[in-house]
C-alpha positions in Angstrom: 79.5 44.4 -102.5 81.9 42.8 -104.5 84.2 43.7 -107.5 82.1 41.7 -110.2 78.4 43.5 -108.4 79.8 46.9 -108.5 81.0 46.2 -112.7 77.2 44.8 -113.4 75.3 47.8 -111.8 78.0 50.6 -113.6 77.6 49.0 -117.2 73.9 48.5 -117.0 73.2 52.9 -116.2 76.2 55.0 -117.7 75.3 58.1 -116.5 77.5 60.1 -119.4 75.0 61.1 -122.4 75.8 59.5 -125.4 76.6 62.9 -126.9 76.9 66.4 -125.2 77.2 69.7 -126.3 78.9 71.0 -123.3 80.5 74.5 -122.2 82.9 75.2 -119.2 84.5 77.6 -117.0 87.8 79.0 -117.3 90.0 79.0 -114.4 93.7 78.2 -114.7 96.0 79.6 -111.9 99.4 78.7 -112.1 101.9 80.7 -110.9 104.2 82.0 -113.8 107.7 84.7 -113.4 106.8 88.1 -115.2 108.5 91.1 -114.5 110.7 90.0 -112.2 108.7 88.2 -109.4 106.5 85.6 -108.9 103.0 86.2 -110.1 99.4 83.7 -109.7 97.8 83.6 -112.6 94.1 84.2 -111.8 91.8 83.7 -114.9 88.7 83.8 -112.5 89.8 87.3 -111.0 90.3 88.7 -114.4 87.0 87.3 -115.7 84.9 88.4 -112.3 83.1 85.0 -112.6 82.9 84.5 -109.0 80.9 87.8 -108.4 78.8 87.0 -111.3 78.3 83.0 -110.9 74.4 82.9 -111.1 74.5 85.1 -114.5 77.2 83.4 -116.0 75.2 80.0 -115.2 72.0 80.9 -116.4 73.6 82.1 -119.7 75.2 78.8 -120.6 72.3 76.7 -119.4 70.0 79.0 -121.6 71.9 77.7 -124.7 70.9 74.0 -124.0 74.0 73.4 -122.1 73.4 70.6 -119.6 77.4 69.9 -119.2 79.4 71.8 -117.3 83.1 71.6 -116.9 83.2 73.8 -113.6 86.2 73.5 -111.2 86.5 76.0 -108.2 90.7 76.5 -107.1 92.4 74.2 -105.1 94.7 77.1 -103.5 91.2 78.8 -102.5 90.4 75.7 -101.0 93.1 74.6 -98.9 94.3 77.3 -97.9 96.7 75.8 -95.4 97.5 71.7 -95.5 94.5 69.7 -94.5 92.3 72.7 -93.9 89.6 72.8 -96.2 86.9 75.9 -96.6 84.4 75.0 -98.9 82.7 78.3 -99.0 83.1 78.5 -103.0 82.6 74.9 -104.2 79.2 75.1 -101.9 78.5 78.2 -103.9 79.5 76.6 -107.0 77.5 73.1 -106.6 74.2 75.1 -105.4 74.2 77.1 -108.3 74.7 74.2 -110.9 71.7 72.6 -109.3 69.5 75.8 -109.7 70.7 75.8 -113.1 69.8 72.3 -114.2 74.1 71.7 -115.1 75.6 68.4 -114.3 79.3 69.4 -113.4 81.9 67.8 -114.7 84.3 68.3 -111.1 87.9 70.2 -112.2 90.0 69.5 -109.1 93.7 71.0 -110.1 93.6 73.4 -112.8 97.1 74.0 -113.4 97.8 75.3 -110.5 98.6 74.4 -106.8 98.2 75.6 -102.8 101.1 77.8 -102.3 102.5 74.9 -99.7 102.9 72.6 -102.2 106.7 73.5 -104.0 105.5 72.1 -107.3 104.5 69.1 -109.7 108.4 67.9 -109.2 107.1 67.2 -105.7 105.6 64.0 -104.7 103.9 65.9 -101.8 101.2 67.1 -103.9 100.3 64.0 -105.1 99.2 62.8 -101.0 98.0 65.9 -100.8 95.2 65.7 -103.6 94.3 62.3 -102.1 93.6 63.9 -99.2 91.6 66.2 -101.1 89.5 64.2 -103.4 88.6 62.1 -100.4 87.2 65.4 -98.4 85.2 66.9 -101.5 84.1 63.1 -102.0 82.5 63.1 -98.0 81.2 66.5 -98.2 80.0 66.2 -101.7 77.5 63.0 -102.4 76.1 64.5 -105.9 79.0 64.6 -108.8 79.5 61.6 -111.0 81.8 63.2 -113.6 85.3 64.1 -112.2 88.6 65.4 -114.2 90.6 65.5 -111.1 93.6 66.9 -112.7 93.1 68.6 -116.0 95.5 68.4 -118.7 98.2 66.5 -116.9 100.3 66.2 -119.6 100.3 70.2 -120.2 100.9 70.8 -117.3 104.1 68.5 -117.0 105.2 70.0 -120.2 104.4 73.9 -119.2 105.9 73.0 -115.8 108.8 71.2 -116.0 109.8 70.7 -119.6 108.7 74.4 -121.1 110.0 76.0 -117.6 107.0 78.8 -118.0 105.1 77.4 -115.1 105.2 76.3 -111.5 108.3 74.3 -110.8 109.7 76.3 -113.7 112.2 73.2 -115.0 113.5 72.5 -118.2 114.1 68.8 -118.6 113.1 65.7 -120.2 113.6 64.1 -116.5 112.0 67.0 -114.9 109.2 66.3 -117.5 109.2 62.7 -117.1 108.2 63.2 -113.2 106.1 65.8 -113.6 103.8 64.0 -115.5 104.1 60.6 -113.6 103.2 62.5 -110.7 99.5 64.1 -112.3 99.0 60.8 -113.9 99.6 59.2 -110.2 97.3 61.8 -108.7 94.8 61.7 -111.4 94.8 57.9 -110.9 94.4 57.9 -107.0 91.6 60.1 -107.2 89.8 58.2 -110.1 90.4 54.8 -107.2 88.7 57.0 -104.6 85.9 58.1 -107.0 85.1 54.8 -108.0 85.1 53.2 -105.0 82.8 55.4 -103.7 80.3 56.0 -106.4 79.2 55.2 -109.4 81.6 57.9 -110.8 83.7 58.6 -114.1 86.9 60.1 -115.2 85.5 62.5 -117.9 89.1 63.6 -119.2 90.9 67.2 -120.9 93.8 66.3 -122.2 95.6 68.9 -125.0 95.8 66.2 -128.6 98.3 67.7 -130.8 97.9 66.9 -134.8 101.0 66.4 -136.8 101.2 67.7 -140.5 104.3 66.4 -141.9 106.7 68.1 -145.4 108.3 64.9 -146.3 110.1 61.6 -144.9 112.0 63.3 -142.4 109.7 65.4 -141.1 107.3 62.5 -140.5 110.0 60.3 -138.6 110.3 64.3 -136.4 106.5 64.2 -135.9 106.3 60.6 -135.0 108.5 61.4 -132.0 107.0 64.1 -131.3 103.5 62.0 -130.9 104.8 59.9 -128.5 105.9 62.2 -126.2 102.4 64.1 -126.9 100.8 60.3 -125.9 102.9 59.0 -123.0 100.4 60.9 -121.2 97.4 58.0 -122.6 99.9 55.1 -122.1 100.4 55.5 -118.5 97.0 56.0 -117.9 95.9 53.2 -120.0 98.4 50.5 -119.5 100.2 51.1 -123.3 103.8 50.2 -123.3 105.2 53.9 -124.3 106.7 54.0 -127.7 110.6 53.5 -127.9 111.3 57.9 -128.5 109.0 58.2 -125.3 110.8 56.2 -122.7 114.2 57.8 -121.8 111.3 61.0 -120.5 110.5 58.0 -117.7 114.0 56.9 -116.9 113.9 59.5 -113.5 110.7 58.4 -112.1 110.9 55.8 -109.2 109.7 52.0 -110.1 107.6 52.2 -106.8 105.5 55.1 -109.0 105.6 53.3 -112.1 104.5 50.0 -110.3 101.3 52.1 -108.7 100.4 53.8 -112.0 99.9 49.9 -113.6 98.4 48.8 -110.5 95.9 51.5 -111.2 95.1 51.1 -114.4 91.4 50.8 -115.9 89.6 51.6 -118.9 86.4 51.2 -117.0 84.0 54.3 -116.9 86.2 56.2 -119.1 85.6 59.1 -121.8 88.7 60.7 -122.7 89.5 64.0 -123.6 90.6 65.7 -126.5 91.6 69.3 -125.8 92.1 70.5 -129.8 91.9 73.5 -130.7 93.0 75.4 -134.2 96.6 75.3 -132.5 96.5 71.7 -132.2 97.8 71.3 -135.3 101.0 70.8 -135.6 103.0 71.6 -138.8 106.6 69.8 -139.2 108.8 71.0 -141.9 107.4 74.3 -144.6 103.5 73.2 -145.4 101.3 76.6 -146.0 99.1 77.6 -142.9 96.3 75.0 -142.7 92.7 75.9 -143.1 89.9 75.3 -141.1 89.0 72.1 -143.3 92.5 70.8 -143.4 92.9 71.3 -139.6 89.5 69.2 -138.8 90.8 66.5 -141.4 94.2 66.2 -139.8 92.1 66.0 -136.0 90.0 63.0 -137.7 93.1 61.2 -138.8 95.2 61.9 -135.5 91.7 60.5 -133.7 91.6 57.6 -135.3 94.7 56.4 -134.5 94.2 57.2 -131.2 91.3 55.3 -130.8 93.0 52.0 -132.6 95.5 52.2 -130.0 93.6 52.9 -126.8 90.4 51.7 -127.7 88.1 53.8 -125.1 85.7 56.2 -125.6 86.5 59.9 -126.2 84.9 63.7 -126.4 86.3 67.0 -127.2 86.7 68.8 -123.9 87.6 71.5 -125.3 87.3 73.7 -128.4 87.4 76.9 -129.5 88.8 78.9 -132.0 91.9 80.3 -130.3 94.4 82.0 -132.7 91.7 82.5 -135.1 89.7 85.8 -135.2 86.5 85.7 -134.1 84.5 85.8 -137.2 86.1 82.4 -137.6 84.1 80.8 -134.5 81.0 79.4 -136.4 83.0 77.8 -139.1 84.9 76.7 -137.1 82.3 75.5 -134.4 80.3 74.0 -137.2 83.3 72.5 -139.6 84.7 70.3 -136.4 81.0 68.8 -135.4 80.6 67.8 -139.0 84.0 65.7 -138.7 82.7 64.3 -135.3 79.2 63.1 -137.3 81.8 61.9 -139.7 83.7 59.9 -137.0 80.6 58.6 -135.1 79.0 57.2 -138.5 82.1 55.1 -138.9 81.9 53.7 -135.1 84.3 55.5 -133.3 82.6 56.9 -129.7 82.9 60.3 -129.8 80.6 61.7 -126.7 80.5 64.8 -127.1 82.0 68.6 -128.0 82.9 71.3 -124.9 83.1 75.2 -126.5 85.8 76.3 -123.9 84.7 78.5 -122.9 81.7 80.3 -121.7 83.6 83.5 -122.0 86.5 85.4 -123.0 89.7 84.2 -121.9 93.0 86.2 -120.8 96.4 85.9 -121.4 96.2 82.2 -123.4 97.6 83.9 -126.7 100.8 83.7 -125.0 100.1 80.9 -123.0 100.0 82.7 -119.7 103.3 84.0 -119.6 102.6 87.7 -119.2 99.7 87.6 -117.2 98.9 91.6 -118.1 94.7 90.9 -118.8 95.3 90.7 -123.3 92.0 89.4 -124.3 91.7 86.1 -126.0 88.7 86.7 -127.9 87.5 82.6 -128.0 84.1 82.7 -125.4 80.3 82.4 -126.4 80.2 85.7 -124.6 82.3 88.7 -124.7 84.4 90.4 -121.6 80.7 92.2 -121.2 79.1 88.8 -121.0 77.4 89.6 -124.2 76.3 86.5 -126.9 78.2 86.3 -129.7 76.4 84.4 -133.4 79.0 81.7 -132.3 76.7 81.5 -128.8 73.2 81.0 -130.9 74.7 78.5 -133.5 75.6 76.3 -130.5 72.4 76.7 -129.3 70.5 75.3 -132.2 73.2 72.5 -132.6 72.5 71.5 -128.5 68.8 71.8 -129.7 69.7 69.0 -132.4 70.8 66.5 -130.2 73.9 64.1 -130.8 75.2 64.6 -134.7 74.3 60.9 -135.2 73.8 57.9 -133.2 77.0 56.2 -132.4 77.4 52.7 -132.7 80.1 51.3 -130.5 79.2 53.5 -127.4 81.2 51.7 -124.8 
């Protein structure tokens, strides 16, 4: 079939809702230094999802959830290079299927197989390939991939932040960090795509700036282009002026496969925003809940004049908030997104990340000791919370509004 056939059959039965209210799974598991050694973070082992997978399922899919960000480990995976046991993703498929969930497929979660050094690595990036291409033959069901999540996080936790992985601290370190997950994100989105009639559903972190004065905005607009690069290399942007000297260590045989790879084509991007999203440069009080959600509508809309393709928030929740805050919260950002969808912009959806409590993610994983972070639909005793029923009837309601400019 050729290029043209394959285009006509994909555009005429998007598979991707118009709108979802969507939950997922968390599992991060990269390896952080606390108390003096090398530690895996292990968000699953903390949460005992995998001994409680059917539960934890049904509970979600008894809200109205029909989306399901799931990813099982790579490391548990590929345990060795090019030896694959699937024993957990076959768990993980079957039980979405009993469950009536359409996964959206999580590949690298922050994390790699010990064998792999780090994101510095180019290694990794054959590696995944290798990967993606044996889930794709074993695998003939998914349609919605994020192959790596968050690849400009992790870049920036890994190699610019030095609290992750590779543990560097450089704008070049950063610069081929993320060149590499974009590269790998890229190769696998190829291999999807030319084997099915897949799509890159995205999580991406989206910072929102909040600027004092003058100089503070000139501050934030450099910091929004390092916070973007991420969206220009996988879209084909030129990078903005601030952004480029991040690029200046990574090979022009990388860049050149990155455009070569380019496509907007069965796209939703991924907004990862969260109440610390918002980014405040220069003295401004703490924002509110209302003033955060405006500043994510303004920040979107930008983002959508430059890139042009359609987006979702893959993740929400109401991390660094209490807990009392997650229905305002919960309800305050879908009202913007009815807002943004009755001007045209096409928002797909809204993930509540996620299903249930979290660990560690109040201080970013760096002292992986099992602290609480008090942001799921259900407790640490997989109890609902109000915040799990409110989503409920908003799933119930179906899509805030019809969008009009869904592609």
């Amino acid at each position: 079939m050729n290029d043209s056939a394959v285009t006509v059959r994909r555009r005429a039965s998007p598979p991707f809702p118009d709108f979802a209210f969507a939950c997922g799974e968390e599992g991060s598991d990269p390896l952080v230094f606390h108390d003096g050694r090398e530690v895996r973070v292990d968000e699953f082992a903390r949460s005992g999802h995998l001994d409680r997978m059917d539960d934890d399922l049904s509970a979600v899919a008894g809200l109205g959830v029909r989306v399901w960000r799931y990813g099982m480990p790579w490391r548990l995976t590929e345990r060795a290079p090019g030896e694959y046991d699937w024993t957990l993703w076959d768990r993980a498929l079957a039980a979405c299927a009993r469950h009536g969930l359409q996964p959206v497929v999580d590949l690298c979660h922050f994390g790699l197989p010990d064998h792999y050094p780090g994101f510095c690595d180019l290694a990794w990036v054959e590696g995944f390939g290798r990967y993606v291409d044996a889930f794709l033959a074993r695998y003939r069901e998914p349609l919605w991939f994020t192959p790596v999540n968050e690849p400009a996080m992790t870049a920036f936790a890994s190699a610019q932040f030095g609290i992750w992985n590779d543990r560097r601290s450089s704008l070049e370190d950063f610069g081929l960090a993320l060149a590499h997950c974009v590269l790998a994100n890229l190769e696998a989105l190829a291999r999807i795509r030319g084997d099915r009639d897949g799509w890159w559903v995205g999580a991406e972190g989206f910072a929102c700036f909040r600027a004092a004065g003058d100089d503070e905005a000139r501050e934030a607009e450099r910091q929004r282009a390092a916070a973007q690069l991420v969206w220009d290399l996988h879209f084909g942007v030129a990078p903005r002026p601030a952004a480029e000297a991040a690029l200046v260590a990574v090979p022009d045989r990388i860049r050149q496969r990155i455009d070569a790879l380019v496509t907007r084509e069965h796209v939703i991007a991924g907004h990862d925003f969260y109440p610390t999203s918002v980014l405040t440069v220069g003295g401004l009080p703490v924002p509110t809940i209302a003033e955060r959600v405006e500043c994510y509508l303004r920040e979107a809309r930008g983002w959508y004049e430059r890139y042009g393709v359609p987006f979702w928030v893959a993740e929400t929740s109401n991390l660094s908030l209490p807990v009392e805050a997650q229905i305002p919260w919960l309800e305050t950002l879908v009202d913007g997104i009815e807002t943004l969808r009755r001007d045209g912009l096409p928002v797909r959806g809204v993930c509540w990340y996620s299903r249930g409590d979290q660990y560690d993610w109040e201080n970013f994983l760096m002292t992986p000791v099992g602290q609480v972070t008090t942001v799921g639909l259900f407790d640490t005793q997989r109890r609902p919370r109000p915040v799990a029923e409110r989503f409920r009837e908003l799933a119930g309601g179906g899509a805030p509004v019809e969008a009009r400019n869904a592609e």
